[in-house]
C-alpha positions as CSV (number, residue, x, y, z in Angstrom):
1,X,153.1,132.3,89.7
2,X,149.2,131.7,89.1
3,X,146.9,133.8,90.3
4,X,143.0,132.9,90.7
5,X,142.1,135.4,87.8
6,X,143.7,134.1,85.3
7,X,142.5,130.6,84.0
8,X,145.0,128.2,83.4
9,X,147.3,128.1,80.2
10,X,145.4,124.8,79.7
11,X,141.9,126.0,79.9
12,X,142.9,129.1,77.9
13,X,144.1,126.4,75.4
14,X,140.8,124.4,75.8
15,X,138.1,127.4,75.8
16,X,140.3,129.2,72.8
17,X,139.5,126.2,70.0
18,X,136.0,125.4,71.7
19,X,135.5,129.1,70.2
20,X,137.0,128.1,66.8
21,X,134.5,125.3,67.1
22,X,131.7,127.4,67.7
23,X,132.7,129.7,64.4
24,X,131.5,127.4,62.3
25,X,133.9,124.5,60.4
26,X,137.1,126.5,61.5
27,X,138.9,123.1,60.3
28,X,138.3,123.2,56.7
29,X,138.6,127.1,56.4
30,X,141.6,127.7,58.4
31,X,145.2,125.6,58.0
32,X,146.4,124.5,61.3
33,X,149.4,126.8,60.7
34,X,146.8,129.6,61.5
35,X,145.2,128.0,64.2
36,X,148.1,127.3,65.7
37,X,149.5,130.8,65.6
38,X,146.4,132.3,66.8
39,X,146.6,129.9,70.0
40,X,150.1,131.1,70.4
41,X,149.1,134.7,70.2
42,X,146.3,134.3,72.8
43,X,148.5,132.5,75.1
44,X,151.0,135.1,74.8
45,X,148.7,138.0,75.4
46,X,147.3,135.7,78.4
47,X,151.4,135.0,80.0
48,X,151.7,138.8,79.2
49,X,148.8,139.8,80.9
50,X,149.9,137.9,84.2
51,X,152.8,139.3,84.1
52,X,151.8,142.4,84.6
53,X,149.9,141.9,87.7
């Protein structure tokens, strides 16, 4: 169920690495391993936090 606080899991997605972007050369400093689990956690604690709505 969506609900009209929450952005999408997609636009989390999207606004999440425009912020890596915006750190600086995130590509060269970080392996996409750890970008990758950072997006995870953050959709997690966003699927969590609907949840509990």
């Amino acid at each position: 169920m969506e609900h009209a606080d929450f952005p999408s899991a997609d636009e989390l997605l999207r606004l999440h690495l425009v912020q890596l972007q915006a750190a600086g050369s995130w590509s060269a400093s970080l392996p996409m391993q750890q970008v990758d689990v950072r997006t995870n956690n953050a959709l997690r604690n966003h699927i969590d936090g609907a949840l509990q709505l």
